[in-house]
C-alpha positions in Angstrom: 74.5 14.3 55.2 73.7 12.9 51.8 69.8 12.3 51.3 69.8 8.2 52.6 68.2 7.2 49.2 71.9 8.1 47.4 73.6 5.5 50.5 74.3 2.6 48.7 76.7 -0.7 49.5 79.8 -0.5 47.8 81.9 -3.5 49.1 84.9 -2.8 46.9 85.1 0.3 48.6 87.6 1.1 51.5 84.6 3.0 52.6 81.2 0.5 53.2 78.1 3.0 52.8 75.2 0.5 54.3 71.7 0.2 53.9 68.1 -0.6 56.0 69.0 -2.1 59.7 72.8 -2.2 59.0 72.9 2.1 58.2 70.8 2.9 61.0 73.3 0.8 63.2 75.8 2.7 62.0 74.4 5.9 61.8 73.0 5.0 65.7 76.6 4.9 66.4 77.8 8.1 64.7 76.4 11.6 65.2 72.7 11.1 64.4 71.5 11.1 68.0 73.7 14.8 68.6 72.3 16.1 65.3 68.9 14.6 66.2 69.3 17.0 69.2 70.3 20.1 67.7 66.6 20.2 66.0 64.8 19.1 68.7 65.9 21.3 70.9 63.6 24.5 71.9 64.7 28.2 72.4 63.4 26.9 76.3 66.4 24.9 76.7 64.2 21.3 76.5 65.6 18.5 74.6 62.7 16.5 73.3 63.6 12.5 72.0 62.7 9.1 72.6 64.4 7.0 75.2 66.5 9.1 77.1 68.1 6.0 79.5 69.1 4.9 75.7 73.2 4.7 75.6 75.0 5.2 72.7 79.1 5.7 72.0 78.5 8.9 70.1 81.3 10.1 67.9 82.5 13.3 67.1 82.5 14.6 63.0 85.9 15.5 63.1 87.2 12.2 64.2 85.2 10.9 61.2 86.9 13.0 59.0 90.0 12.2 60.5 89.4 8.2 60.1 87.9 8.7 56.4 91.4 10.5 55.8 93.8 8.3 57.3 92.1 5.0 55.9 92.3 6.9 52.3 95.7 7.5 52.6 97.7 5.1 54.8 98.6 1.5 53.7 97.4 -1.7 54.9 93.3 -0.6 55.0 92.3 -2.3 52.0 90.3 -5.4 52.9 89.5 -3.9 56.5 86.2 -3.3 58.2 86.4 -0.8 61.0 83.4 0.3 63.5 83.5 3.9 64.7 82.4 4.9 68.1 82.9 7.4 70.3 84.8 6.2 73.7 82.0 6.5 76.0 78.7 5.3 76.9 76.3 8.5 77.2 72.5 8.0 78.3 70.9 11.1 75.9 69.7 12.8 79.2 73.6 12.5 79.7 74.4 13.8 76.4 71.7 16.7 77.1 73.4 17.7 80.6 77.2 17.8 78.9 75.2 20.5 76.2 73.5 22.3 79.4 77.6 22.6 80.9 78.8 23.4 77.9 76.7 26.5 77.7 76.2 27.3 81.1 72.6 26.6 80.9 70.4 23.7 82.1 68.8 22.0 79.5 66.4 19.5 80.1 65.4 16.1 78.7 61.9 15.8 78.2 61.1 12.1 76.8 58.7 11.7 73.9 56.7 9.0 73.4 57.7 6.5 70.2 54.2 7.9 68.6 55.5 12.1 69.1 59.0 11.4 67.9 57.6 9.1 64.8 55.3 12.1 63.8 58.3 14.8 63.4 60.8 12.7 62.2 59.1 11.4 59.6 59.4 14.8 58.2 62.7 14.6 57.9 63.9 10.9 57.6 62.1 7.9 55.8 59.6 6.1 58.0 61.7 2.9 57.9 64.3 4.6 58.9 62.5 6.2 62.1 60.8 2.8 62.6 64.6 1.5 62.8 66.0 4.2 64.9 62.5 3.8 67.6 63.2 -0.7 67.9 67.1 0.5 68.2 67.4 3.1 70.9 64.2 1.0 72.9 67.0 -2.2 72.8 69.5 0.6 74.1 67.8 1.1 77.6 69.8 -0.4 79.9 72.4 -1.2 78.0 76.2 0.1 78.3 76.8 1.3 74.6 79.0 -0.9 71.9 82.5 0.4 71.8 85.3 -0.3 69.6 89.1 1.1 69.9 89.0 1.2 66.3 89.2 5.1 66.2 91.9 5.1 68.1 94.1 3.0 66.3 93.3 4.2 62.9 93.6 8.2 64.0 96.2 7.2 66.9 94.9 9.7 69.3 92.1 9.0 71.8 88.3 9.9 70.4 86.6 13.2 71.2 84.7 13.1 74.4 80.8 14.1 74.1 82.2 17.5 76.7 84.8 18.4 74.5 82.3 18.0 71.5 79.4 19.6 73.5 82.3 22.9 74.0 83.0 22.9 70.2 79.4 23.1 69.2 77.2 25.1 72.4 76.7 27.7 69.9 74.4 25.6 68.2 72.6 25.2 71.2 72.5 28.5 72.9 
């Protein structure tokens, strides 16, 4: 992931990098919660995070890649504005049981407080940022996750489910 200081809003791009509320939006409804979860996971098998009745859409990286590719090279994206999601709303103590299947392992979800996440991920992401991601997964709770079909009509395939992602990556978790 690029350092978010080098993200910066290029609107004659066919690719829109975002900034402040807008990127953690976007990043909210990328990958960031899985990777979140690969580092806060213990050699227990506990999943430590905010929220946990939080939904989100996550996507996979590979149908990233596969959007960034076909919206490179196929005509008639210029001018377009797509939202990526995943295709299905996934509480993270959801998200942490698909992992726990995936490796034949429970793993549980142990829910931080806003204060115990800020004070990690602050070591790793700008405190704006955190401060973003804590108001946007607390507005989450409840909710069923935003979804677009916009991955599926730029790749022409369905999305990655979180189980099939969760398969791909349980080495990372074991």
């Amino acid at each position: 992931m690029k350092e978010l200081s080098e993200i910066r809003d290029d609107r004659d791009s066919p690719l829109m990098f975002l900034e402040g509320p807008r990127l953690v939006k976007e990043l909210l409804e990328s990958t960031i919660p899985v990777e979140i979860l690969v580092w806060t996971k213990d050699a227990e098998g506990v999943a430590r995070f905010p929220y946990g009745e939080a939904a989100l859409a996550p996507i996979a990286e590979q149908d990233i890649a596969a959007a960034a590719i076909r919206v490179l090279l196929d005509p008639g994206h210029t001018g377009q504005t797509y939202t990526l999601t995943g295709a299905e709303s996934l509480t993270q103590i959801q998200q942490t049981q698909a992992i726990g299947k995936a490796i034949g392992r429970p793993v549980r979800f142990e829910e931080l407080s806003p204060g115990q996440f800020r004070q990690s991920a602050t070591q790793h992401f700008p405190a704006p940022v955190v401060e973003d991601l804590l108001k946007a997964l607390a507005s989450y709770v409840g909710q069923t996750a935003y979804m677009t079909a916009d991955l599926e009509k730029i790749i022409g395939r369905p999305a990655t489910s979180y189980a099939q992602w969760a398969i791909q990556h349980a080495d990372a978790y074991r």
